[in-house]
N, CA and C atoms as an extended XYZ file, in Angstrom:
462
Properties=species:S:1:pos:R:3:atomname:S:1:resname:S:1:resid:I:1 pbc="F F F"
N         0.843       -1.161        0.000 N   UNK     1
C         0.000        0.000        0.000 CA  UNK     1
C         0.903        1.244        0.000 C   UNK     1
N         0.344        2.457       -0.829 N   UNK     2
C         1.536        3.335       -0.855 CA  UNK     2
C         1.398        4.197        0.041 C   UNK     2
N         2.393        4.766        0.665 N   UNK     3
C         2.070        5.776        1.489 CA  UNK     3
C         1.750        7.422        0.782 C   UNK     3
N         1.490        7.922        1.789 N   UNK     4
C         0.546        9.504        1.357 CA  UNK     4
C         1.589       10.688        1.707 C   UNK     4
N         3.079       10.494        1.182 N   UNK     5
C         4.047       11.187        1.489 CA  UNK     5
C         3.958       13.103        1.238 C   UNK     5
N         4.137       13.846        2.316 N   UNK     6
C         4.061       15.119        2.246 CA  UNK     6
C         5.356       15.441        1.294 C   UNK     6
N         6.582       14.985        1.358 N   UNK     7
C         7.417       15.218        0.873 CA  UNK     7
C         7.462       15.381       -0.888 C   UNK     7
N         6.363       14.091       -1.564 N   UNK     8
C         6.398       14.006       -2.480 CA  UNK     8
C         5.056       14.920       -3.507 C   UNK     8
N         4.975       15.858       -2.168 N   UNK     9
C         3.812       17.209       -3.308 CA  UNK     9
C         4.577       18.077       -2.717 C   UNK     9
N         5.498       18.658       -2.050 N   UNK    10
C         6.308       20.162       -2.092 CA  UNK    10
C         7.397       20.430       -2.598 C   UNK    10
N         7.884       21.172       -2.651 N   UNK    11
C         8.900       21.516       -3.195 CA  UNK    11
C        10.191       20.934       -2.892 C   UNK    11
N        11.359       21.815       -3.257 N   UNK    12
C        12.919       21.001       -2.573 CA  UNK    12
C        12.762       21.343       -1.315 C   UNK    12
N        12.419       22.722       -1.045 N   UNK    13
C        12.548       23.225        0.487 CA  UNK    13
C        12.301       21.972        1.492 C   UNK    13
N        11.010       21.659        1.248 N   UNK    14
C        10.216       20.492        2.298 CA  UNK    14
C        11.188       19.909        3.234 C   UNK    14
N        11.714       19.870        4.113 N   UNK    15
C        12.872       19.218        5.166 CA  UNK    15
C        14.120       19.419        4.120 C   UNK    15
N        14.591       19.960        3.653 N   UNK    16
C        15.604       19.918        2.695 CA  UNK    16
C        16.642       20.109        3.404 C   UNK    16
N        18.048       19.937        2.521 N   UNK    17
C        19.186       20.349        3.218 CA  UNK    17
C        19.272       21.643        3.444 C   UNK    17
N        20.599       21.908        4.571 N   UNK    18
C        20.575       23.211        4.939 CA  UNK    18
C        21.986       23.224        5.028 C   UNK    18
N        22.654       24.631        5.673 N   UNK    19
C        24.508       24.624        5.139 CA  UNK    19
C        24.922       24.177        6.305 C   UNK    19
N        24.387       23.176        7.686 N   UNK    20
C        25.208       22.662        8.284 CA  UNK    20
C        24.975       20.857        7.785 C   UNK    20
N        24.445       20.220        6.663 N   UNK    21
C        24.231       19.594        6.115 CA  UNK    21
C        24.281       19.415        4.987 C   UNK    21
N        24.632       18.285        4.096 N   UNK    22
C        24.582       18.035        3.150 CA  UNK    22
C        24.192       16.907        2.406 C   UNK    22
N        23.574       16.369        3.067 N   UNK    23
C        22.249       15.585        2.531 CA  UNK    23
C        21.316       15.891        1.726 C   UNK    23
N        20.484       14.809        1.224 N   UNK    24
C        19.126       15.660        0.413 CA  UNK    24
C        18.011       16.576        1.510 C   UNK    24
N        17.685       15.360        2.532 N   UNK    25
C        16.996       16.005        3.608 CA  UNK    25
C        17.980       15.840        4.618 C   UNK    25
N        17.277       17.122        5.848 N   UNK    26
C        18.195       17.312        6.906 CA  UNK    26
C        17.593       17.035        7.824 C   UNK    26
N        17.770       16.338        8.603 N   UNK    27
C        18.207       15.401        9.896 CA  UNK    27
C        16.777       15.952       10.816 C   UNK    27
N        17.204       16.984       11.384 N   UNK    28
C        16.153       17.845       12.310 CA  UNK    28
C        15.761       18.658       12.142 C   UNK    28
N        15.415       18.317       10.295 N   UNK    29
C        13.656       19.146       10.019 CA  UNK    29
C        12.893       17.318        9.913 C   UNK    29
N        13.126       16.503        9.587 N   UNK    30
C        12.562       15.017       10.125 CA  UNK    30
C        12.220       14.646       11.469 C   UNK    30
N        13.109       15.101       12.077 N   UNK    31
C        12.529       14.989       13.661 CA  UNK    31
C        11.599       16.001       13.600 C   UNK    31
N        11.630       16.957       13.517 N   UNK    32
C        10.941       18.295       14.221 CA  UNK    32
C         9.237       17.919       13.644 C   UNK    32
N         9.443       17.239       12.405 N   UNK    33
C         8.201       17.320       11.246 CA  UNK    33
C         7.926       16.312       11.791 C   UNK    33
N         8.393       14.992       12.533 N   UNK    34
C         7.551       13.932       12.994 CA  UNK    34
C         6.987       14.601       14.473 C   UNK    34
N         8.047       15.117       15.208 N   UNK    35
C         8.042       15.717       16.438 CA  UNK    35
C         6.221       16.323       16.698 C   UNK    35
N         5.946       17.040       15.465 N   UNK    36
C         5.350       18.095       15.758 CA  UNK    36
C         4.102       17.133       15.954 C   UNK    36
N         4.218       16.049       14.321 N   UNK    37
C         2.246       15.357       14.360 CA  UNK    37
C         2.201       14.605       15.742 C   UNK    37
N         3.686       14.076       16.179 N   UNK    38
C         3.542       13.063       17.483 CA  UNK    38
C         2.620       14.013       18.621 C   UNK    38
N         3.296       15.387       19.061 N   UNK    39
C         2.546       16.535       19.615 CA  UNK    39
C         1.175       16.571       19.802 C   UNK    39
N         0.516       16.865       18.333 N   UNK    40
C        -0.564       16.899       17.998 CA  UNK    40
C        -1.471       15.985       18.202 C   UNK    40
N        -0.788       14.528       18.854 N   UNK    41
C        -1.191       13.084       18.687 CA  UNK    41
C        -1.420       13.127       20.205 C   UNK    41
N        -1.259       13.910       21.273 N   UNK    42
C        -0.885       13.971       22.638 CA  UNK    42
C        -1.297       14.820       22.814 C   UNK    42
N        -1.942       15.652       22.199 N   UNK    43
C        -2.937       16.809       23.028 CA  UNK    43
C        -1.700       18.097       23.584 C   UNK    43
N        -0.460       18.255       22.521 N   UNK    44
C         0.836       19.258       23.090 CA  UNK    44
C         1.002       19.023       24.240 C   UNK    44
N         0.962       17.795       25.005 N   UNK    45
C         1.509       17.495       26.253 CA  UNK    45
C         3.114       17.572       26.131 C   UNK    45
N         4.150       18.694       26.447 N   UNK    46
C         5.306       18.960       26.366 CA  UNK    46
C         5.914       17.522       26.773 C   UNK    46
N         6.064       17.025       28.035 N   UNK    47
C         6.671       16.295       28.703 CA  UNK    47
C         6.660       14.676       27.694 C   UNK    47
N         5.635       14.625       26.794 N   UNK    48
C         5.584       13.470       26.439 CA  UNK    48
C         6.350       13.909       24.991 C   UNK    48
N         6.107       14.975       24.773 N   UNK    49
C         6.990       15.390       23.276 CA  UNK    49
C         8.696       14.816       23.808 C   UNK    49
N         9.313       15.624       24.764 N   UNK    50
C        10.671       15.400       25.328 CA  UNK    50
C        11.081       14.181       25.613 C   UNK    50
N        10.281       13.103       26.284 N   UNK    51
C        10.120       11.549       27.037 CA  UNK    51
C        10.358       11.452       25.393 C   UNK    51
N         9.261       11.219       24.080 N   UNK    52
C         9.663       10.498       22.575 CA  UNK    52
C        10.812       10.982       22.529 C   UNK    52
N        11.884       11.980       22.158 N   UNK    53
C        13.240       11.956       21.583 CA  UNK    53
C        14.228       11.684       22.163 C   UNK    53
N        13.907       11.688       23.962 N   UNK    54
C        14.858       10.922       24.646 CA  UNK    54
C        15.084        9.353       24.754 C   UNK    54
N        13.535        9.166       24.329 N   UNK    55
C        13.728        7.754       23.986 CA  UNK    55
C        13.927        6.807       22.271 C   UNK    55
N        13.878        7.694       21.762 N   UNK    56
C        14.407        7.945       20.498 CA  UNK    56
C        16.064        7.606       20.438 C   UNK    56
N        16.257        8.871       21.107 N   UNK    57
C        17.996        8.600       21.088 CA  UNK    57
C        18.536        7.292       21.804 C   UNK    57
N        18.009        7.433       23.396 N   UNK    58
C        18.594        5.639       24.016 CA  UNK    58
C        18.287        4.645       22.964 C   UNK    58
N        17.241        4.309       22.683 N   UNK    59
C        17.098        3.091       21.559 CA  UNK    59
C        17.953        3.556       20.294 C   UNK    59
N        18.427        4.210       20.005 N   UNK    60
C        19.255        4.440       18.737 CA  UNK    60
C        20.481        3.827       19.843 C   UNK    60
N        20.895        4.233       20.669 N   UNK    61
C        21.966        4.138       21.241 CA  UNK    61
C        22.451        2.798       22.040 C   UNK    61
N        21.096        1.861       21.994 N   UNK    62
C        21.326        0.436       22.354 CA  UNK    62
C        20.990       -0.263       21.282 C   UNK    62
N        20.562        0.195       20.040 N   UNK    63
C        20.647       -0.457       18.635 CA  UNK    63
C        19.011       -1.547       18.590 C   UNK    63
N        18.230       -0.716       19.306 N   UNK    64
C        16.818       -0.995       19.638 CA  UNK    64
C        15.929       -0.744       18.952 C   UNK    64
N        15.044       -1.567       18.454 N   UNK    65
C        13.861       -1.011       17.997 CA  UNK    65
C        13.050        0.313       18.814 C   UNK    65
N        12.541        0.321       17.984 N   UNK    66
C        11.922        2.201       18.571 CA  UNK    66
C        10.645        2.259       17.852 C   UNK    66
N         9.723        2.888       18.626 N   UNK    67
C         8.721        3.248       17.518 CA  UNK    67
C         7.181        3.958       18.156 C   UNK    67
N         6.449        5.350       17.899 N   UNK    68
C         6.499        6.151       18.678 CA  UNK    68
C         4.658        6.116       17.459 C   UNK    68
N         3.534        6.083       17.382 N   UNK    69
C         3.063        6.249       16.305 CA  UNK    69
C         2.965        7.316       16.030 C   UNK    69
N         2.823        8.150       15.071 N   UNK    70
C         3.123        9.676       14.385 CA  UNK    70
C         3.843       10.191       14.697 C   UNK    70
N         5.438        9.479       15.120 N   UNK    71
C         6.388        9.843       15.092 CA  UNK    71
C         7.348        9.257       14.402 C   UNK    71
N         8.331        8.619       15.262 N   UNK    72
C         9.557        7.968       14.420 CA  UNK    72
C         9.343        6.082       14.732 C   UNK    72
N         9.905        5.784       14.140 N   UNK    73
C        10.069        4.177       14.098 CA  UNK    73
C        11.690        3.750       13.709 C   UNK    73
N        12.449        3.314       14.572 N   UNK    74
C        13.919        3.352       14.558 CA  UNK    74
C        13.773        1.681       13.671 C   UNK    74
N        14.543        0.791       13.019 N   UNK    75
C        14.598       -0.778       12.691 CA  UNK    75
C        15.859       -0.869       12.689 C   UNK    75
N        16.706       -0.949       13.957 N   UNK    76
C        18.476       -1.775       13.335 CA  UNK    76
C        18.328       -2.259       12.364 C   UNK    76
N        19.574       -2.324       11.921 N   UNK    77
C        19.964       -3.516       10.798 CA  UNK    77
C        21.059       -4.175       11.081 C   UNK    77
N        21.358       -5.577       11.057 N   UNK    78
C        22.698       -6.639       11.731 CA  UNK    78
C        23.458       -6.235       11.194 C   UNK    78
N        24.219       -6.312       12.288 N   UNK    79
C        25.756       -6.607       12.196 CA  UNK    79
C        26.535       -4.992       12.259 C   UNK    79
N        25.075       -4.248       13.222 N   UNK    80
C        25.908       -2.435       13.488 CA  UNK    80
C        25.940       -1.976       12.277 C   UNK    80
N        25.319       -2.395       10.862 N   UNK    81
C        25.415       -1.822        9.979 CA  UNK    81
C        24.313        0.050        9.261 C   UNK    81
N        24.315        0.359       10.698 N   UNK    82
C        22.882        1.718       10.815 CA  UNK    82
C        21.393        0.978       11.287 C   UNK    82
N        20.822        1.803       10.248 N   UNK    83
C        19.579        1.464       11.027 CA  UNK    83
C        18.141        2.271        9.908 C   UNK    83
N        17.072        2.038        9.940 N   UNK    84
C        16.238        2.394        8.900 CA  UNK    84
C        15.145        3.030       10.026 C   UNK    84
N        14.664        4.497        9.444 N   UNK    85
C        13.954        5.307       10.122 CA  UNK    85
C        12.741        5.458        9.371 C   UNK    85
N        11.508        5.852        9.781 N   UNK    86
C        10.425        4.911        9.396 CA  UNK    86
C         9.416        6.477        9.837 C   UNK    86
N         8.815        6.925        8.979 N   UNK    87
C         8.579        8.620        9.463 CA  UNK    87
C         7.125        8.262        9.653 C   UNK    87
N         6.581        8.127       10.803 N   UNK    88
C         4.780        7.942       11.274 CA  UNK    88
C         4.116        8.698       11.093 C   UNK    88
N         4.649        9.971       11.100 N   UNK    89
C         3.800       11.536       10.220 CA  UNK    89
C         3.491       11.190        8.609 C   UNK    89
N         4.213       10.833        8.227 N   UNK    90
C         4.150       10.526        6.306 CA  UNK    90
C         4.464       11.937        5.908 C   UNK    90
N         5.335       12.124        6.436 N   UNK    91
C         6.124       13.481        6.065 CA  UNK    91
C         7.413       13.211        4.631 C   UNK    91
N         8.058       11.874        5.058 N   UNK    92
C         9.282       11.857        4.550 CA  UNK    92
C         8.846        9.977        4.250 C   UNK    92
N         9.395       10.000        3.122 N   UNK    93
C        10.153        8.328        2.882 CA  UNK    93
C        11.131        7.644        3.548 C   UNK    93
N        10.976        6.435        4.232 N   UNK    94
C        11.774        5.837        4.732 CA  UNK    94
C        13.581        6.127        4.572 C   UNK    94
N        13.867        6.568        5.790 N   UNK    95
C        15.554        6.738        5.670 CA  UNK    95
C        16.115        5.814        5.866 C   UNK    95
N        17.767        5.061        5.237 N   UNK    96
C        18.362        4.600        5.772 CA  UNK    96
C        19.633        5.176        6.006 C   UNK    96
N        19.938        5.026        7.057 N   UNK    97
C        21.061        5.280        7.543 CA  UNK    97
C        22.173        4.757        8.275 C   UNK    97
N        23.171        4.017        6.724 N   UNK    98
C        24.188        3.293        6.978 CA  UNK    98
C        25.329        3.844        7.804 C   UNK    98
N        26.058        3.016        8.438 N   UNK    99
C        26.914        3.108        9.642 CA  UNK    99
C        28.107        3.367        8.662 C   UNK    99
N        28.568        3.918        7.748 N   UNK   100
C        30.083        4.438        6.879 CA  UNK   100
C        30.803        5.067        7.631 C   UNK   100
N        32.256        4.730        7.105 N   UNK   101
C        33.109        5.568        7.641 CA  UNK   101
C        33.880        4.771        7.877 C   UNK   101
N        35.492        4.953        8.078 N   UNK   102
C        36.423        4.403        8.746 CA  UNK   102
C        36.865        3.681        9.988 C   UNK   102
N        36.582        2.641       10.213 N   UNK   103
C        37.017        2.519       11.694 CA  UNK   103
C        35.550        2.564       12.724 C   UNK   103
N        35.635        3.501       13.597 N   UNK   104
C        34.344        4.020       14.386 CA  UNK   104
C        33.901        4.948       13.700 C   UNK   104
N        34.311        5.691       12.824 N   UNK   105
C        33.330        6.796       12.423 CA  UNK   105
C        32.426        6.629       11.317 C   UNK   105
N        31.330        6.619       11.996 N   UNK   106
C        30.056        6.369       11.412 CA  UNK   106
C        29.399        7.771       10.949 C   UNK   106
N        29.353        8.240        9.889 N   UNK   107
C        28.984        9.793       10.013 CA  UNK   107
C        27.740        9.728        9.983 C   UNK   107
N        27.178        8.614        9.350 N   UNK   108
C        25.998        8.816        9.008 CA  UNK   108
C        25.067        8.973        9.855 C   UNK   108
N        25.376        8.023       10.868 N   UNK   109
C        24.717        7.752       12.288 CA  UNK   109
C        24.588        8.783       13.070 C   UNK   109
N        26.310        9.175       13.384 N   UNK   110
C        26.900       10.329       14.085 CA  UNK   110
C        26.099       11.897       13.745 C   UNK   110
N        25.585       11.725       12.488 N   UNK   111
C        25.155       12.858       12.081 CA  UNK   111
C        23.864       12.553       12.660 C   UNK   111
N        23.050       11.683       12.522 N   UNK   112
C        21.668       11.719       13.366 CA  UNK   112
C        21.634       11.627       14.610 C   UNK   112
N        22.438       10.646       15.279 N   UNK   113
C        22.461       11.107       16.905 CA  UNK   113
C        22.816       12.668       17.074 C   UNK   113
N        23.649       13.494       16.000 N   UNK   114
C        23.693       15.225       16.874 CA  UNK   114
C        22.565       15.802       16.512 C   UNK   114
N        21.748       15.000       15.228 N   UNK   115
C        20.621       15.889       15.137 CA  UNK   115
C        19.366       15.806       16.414 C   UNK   115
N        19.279       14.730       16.552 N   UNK   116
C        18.559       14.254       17.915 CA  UNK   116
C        19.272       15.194       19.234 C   UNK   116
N        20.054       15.600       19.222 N   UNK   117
C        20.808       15.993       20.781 CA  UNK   117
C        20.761       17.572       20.003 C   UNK   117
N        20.428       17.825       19.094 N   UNK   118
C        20.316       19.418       19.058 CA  UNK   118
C        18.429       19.738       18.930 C   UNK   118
N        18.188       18.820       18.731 N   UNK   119
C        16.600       19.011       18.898 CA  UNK   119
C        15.788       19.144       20.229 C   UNK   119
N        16.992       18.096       20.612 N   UNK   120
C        16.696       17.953       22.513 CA  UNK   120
C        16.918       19.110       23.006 C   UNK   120
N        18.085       20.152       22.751 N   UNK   121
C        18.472       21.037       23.289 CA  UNK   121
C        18.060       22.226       22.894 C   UNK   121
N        16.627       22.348       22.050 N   UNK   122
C        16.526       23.423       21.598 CA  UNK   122
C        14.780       23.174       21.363 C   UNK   122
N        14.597       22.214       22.653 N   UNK   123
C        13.414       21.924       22.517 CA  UNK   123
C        11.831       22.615       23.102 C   UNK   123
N        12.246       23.140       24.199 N   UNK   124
C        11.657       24.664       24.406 CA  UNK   124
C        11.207       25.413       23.598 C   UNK   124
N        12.387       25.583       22.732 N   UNK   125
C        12.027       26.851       21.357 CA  UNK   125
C        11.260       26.258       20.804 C   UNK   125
N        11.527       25.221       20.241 N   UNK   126
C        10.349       24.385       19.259 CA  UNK   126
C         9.125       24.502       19.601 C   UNK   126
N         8.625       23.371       20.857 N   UNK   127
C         7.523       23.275       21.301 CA  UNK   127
C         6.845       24.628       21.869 C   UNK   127
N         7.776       25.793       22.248 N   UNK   128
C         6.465       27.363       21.948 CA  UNK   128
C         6.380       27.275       20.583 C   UNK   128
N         7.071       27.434       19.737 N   UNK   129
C         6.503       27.844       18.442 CA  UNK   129
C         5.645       26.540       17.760 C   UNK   129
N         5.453       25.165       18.133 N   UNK   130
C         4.652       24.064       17.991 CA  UNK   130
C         3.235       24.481       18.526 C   UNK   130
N         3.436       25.634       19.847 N   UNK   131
C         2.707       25.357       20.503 CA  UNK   131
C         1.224       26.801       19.940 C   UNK   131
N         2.546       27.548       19.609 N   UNK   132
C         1.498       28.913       19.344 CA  UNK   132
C         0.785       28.971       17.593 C   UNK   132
N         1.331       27.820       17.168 N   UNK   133
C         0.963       27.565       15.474 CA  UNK   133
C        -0.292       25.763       15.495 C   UNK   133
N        -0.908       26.072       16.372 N   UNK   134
C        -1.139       24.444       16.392 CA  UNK   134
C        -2.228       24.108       15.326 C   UNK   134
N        -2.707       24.821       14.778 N   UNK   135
C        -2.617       24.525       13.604 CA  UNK   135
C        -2.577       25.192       12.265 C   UNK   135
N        -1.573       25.627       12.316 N   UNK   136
C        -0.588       26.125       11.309 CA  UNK   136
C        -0.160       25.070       10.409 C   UNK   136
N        -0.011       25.320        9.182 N   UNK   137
C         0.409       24.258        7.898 CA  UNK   137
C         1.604       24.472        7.832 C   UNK   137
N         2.362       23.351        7.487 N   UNK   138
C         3.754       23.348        7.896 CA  UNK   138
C         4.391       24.030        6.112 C   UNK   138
N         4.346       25.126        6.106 N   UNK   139
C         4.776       25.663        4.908 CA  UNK   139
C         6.180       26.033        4.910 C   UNK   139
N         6.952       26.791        3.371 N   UNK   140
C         7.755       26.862        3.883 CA  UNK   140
C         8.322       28.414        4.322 C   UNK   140
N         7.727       29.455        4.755 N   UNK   141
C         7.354       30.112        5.430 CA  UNK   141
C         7.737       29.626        7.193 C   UNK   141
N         6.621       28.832        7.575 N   UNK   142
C         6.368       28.336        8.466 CA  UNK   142
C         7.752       27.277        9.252 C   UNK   142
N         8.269       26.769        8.195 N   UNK   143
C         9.595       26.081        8.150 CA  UNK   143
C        10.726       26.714        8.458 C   UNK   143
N        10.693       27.763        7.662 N   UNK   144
C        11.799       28.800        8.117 CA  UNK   144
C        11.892       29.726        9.402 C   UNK   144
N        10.557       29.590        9.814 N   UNK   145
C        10.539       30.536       11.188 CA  UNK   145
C        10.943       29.438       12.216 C   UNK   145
N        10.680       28.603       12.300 N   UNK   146
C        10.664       27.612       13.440 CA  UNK   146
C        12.067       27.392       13.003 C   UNK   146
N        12.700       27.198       12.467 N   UNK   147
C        14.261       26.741       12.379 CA  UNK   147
C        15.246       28.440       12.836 C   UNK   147
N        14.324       29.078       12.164 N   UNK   148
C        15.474       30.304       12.758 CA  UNK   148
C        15.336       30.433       14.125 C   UNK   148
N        14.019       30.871       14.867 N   UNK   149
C        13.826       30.494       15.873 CA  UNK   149
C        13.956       29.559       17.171 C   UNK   149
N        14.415       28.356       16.481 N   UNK   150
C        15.110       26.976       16.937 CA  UNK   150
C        16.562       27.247       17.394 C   UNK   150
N        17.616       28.278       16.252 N   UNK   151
C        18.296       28.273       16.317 CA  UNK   151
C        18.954       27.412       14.981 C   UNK   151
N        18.639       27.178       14.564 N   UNK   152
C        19.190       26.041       13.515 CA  UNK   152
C        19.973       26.723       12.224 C   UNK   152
N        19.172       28.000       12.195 N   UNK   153
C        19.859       28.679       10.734 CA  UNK   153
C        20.552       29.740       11.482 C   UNK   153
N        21.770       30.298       11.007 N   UNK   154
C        22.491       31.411       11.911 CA  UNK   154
C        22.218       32.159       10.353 C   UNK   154
C-alpha cells in the first residue's frame, strides 16, 4: 500500500538540506516534522513530546527497535550496519542510515544522533513555536521561522 508522502507534493525546500548539512533532507527538520504530528497526537503534552526523543535517542543508542506512532520508528539492521527510520507523520520516505566511515566513524549515524541531541536542546524553542501555530500548515514560510527560531539557521 503506498504511502501519502508530504514530501512528495512540495517543493525542494520540504525538510531539505541546509549549510550545516549536506544531505538531500536534513536530519532535524525530520525529527521536528515527525516531532510536531507526534505533539498533535498527545494533546501538546510537552513532557511526552521530550520523554519520545529521549527515547528515540537511548534506543538508537542500544541499537533498539523504537517506535512512537506519528512519530519515528527506529529498525536496526545486523551486524551495526545503521539502522532504517520509518517517518509515522508521512512526512518523509523511509531513511536509511548506513553506519560508513572508517574505523568508528560512522557519520551517518553520528550525524543523526547530533541531530537528535540538538533538537533535545533546543526543545523549548520548538515546542512554543509548535505550541502557538497548532494549527498552522507546515509551509515553507512556516519552516523557516521555526528553524530560525530553533536556532538552527544562523
Amino acid at each position: 500500500m503506498p504511502r501519502n508522502l508530504k514530501i512528495m507534493k512540495e517543493g525542494e525546500w520540504f525538510l531539505g538540506k541546509d549549510e550545516k548539512q549536506e544531505y538531500p533532507v536534513c536530519y532535524r527538520y525530520v525529527i521536528c516534522y515527525s516531532l510536531r504530528s507526534f505533539l498533535c497526537s498527545v494533546d501538546f503534552d510537552k513532557d511526552l513530546g521530550l520523554m519520545a526523543l529521549k527515547e528515540l535517542k537511548d534506543n538508537i543508542g542500544k541499537k533498539s527497535h523504537f517506535k512512537k506512532d506519528y512519530f519515528l520508528e527506529i529498525f536496526p539492521l545486523k551486524e551495526d550496519l545503521g539502522f532504517v527510520v520509518v517517518d509515522q507523520s508521512n512526512g518523509i520516505y523511509p531513511l536509511v542510515i548506513y553506519a560508513e566511515g572508517i574505523g568508528d566513524c560512522n557519520q551517518k549515524v553520528t550525524a543523526f544522533k547530533m541531530s537528535i541531541d540538538e533538537v533535545i536542546r533546543s526543545y523549548d524553542k520548538i515546542f512554543d513555536i509548535f505550541s502557538e501555530g497548532k494549527s498552522a500548515d507546515w509551509t515553507k514560510g512556516y519552516q523557516e521561522n521555526l528553524f530560525e527560531k530553533a536556532g538552527f539557521i544562523s
